[in-house]
C-alpha positions in Angstrom: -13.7 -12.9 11.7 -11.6 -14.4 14.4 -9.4 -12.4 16.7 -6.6 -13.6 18.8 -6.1 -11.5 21.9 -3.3 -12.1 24.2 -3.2 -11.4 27.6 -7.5 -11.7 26.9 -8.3 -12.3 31.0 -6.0 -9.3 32.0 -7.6 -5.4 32.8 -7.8 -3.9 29.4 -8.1 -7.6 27.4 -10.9 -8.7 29.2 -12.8 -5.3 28.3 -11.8 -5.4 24.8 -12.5 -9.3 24.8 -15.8 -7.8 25.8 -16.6 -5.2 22.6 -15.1 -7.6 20.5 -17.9 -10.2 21.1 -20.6 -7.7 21.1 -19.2 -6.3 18.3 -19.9 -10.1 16.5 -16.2 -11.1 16.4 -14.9 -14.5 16.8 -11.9 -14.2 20.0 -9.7 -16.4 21.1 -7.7 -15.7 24.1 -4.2 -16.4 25.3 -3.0 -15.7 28.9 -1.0 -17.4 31.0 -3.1 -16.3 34.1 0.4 -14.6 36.0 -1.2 -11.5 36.3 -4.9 -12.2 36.0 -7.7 -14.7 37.2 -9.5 -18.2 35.4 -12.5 -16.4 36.5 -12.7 -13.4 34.5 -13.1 -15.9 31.2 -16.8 -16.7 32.3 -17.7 -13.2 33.1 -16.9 -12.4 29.6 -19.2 -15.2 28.7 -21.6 -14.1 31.0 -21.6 -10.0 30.0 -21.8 -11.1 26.0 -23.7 -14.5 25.9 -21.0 -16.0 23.7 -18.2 -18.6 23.8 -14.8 -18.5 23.0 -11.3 -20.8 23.1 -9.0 -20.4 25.9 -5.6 -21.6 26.1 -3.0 -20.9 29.0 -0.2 -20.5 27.3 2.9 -18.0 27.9 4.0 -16.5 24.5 7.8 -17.3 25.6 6.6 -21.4 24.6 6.5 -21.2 21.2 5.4 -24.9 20.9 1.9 -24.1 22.6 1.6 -20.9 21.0 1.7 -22.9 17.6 -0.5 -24.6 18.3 -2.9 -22.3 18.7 -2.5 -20.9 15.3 -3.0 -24.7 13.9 -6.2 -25.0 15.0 -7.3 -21.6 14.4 -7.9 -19.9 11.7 -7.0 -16.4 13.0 -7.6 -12.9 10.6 -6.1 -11.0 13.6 -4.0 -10.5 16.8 -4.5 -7.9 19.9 -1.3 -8.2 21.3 -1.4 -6.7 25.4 0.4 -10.0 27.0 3.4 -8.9 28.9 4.8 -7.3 32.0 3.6 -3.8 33.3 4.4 -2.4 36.4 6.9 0.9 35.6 8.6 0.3 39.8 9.0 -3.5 39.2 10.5 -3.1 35.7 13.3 -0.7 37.4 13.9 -4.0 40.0 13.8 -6.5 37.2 15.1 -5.4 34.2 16.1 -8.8 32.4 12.9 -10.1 33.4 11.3 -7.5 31.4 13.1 -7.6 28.2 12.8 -11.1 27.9 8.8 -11.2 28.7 8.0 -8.4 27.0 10.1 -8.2 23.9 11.2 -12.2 23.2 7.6 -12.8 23.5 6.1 -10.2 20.7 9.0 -11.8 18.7 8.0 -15.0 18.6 4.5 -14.3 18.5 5.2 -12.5 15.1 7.4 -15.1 13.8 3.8 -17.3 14.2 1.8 -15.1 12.3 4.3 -14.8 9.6 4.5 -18.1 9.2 0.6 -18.6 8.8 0.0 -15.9 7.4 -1.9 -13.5 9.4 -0.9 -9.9 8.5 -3.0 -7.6 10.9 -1.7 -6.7 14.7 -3.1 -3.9 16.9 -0.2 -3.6 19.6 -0.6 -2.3 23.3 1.7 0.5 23.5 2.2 3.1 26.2 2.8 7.0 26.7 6.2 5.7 28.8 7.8 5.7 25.4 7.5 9.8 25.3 10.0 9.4 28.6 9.6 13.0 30.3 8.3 15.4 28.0 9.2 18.9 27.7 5.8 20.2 27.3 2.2 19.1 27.1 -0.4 17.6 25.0 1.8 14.8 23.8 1.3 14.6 20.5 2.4 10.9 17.9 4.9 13.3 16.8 7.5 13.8 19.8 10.5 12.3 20.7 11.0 9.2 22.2 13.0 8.8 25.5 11.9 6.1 28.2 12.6 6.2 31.7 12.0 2.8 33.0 12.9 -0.6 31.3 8.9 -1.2 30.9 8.5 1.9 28.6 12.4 0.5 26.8 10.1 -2.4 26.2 7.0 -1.1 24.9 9.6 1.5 22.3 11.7 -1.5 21.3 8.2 -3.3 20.5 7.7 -0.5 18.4 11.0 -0.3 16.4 10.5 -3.9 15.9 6.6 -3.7 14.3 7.7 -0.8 12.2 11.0 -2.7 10.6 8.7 -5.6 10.0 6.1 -3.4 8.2 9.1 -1.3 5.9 10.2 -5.3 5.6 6.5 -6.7 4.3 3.6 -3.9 3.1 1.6 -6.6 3.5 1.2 -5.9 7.3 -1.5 -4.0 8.7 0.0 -3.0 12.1 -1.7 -0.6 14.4 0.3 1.1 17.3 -1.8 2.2 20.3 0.3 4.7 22.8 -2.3 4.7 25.7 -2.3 6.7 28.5 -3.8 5.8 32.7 -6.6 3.2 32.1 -8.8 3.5 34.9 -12.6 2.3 35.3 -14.3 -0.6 35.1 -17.2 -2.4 33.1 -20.6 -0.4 33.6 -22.1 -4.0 35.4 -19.9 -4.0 37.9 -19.0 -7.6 36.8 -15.0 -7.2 35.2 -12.8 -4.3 36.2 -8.7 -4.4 37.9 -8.3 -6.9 39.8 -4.2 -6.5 41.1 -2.1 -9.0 42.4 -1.1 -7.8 46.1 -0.6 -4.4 46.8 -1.8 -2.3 44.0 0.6 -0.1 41.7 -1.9 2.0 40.1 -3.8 4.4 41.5 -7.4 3.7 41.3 -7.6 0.3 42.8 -5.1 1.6 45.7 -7.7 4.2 46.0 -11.0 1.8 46.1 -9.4 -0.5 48.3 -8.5 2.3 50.7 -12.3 3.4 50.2 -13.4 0.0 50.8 -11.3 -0.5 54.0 -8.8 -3.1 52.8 -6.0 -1.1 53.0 -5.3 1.5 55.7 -4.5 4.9 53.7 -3.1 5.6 50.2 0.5 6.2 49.7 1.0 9.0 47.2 4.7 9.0 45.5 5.9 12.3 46.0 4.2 15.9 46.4 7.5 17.9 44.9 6.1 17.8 41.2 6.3 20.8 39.0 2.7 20.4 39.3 -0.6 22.5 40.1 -0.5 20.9 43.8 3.0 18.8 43.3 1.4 15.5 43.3 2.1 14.1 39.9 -0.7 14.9 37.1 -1.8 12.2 34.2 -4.5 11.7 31.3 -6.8 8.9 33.0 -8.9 6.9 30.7 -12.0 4.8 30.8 -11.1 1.1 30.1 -14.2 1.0 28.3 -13.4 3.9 26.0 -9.9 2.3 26.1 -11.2 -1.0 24.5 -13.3 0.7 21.8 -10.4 2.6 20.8 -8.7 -1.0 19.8 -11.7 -2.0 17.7 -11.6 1.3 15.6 -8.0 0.2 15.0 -8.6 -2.9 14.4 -11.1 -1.8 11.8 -9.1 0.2 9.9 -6.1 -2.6 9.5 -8.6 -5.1 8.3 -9.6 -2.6 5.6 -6.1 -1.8 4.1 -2.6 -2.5 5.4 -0.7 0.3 7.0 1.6 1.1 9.9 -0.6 3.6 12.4 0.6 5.2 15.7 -2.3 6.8 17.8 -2.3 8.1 21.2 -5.7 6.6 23.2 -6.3 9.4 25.8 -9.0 11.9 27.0 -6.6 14.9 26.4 -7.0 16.2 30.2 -4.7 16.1 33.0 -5.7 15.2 36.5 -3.1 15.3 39.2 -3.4 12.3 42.2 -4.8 14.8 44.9 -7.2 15.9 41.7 -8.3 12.0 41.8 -8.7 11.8 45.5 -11.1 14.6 45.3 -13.1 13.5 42.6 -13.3 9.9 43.5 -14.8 11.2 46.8 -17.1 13.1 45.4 -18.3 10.5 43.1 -18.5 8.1 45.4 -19.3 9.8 49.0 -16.7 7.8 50.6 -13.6 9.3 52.3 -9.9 7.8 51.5 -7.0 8.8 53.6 -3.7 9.5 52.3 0.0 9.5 53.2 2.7 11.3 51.0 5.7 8.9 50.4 9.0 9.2 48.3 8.4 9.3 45.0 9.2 6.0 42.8 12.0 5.8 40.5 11.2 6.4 36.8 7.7 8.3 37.6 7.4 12.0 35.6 5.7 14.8 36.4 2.9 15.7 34.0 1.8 13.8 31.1 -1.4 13.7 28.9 -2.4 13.0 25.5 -2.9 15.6 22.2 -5.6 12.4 20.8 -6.9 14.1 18.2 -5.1 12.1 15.4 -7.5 9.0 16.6 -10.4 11.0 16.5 -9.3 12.6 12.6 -8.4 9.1 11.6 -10.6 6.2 13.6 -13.7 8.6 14.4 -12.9 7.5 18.2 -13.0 9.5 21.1 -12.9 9.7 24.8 -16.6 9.7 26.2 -17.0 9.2 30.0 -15.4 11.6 32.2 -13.6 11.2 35.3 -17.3 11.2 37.3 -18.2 8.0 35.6 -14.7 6.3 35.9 -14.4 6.9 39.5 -18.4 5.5 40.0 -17.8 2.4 37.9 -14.0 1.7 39.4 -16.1 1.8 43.1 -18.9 -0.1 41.7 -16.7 -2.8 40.4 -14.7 -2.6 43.9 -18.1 -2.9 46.1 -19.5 -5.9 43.9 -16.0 -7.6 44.0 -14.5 -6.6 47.5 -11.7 -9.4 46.9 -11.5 -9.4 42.9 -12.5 -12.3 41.2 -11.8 -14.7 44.0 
């Protein structure tokens, strides 16, 4: 069974490139390296003790990306390639919509054409906007905030036309929440261009000494402590969520939307603390204006993925803070 995963050598591909090997699949990975590094391919190789194809190809060139389904022959697609960062989606809207959604589009064009029917797609809670209360259940009413989350909803409208269009599809929608973590060995974890804009590696490389003191976006939150609170998953939990999904398309088609979180909410003073605690080392922090688009609470109801995949959250915010530092201590400058 051969899987295509775009955006393989990113964060959350390169773990689920990782399950999906041990797991006995066949991958082949697509990335055009803008946001990731050459270097994660052979730690996949290394962690699992297989080979796999590699092509650097943006999805935008739909020349290359047909020729990847020539000489393949591909059962299934992963599809996480595109742009991700909520502040620099505000900046660069255009940019956005034309990575994020022109890309799916003609990636889906491909597999129409040859014939591959089965698509797990890398959504986001930013399409549940602001919501008026929490756990954020499948259910609730859509309303982005940022032209990243306008993306990841437009995705969706688009994957669910094409199913009502062709029953044929098996197309799995995956609303995930604040990946954070990295692989147990230390070996693959989140390795940012520049200054980070997610909290945990801004947090380890404060820890670590790299940067001077963590910036916090605001502390007026109609929050607990007024820092803003989120559902923070392990990546590794994360990537086995996509395999369940991915299991349950290849059996039958359908058109599934499941929320990938741990159901808790932990505020950014809340992460401080525990990351210190699992960790014993101290990070100091400023408090900053907030950034445009951000909410102020949201975590996940995920107990449709656990009634329908049998998946569940299982490492706690302990063993994501320990394995984000040990990832951070064995790769002080990322993959480089």
């Amino acid at each position: 069974m051969k899987i295509l995963v775009t955006g393989g050598a990113g964060y959350i591909g390169s773990h689920t490139s990782v399950e999906l090997l041990n797991k006995g699949y066949e991958i082949i990975v697509v990335d055009n390296l803008s946001n990731s590094k050459v270097e994660v391919l052979d730690r996949i190789r290394e962690l699992t003790n297989r080979d796999f194809k590699f092509y650097r190809i943006n999805l935008l060139n739909r020349g290359e990306l047909d020729r990847v389904f020539k000489e393949n022959k591909i059962d299934g697609v992963i599809h996480f390639a595109g742009l991700k960062a909520v502040g620099e989606s505000v900046e660069k809207p255009l940019e956005y919509y034309h990575n994020n959604i022109t890309g799916t589009l003609v990636l889906c064009d491909l597999m129409k054409e040859y014939g591959v029917k089965r698509l797990v797609f890398s959504s986001s809670a930013t399409v549940y906007g602001n919501p008026e209360r929490v756990p954020i259940s499948e259910d609730f009413p859509l309303n982005t905030t940022n032209p990243y989350g306008s993306t990841k909803l437009m995705i969706e409208r688009i994957l669910e036309d094409l199913y009502i269009s062709d029953r044929e599809w098996g197309i799995s929608l995956l609303r995930y929440f604040n990946p954070i973590g990295a692989h147990q060995s230390g070996r693959i974890g989140e390795d940012p261009n520049g200054i980070p804009n997610n909290l945990m590696p801004f947090i380890t490389q404060v820890a670590l000494g790299k940067l001077k003191r963590l910036s916090i976006f605001g502390n007026d939150y109609n929050t607990h402590d007024g820092t803003g609170v989120r559902d923070y998953i392990h990546v590794v939990d994360l990537a086995q969520g996509h395999l369940k999904a991915l299991d349950k398309i290849l059996e039958k088609p359908t058109l599934d939307i499941y929320n990938l979180g741990t159901g808790e909410g932990y505020s950014v003073l809340d992460m401080v603390v525990n990351f210190e605690k699992a960790t014993g080392k101290k990070v100091d922090y400023t408090i900053v204006d907030r950034r445009p688009g951000d909410i102020d609470i949201c975590y996940a109801d995920p107990s449709k993925a656990e009634r329908e995949l049998g998946w569940k959250a299982r490492r706690d915010i302990q063993d994501m803070c320990r394995d984000a530092w040990r990832w951070q201590i064995n790769n002080p400058n990322g993959y480089e």
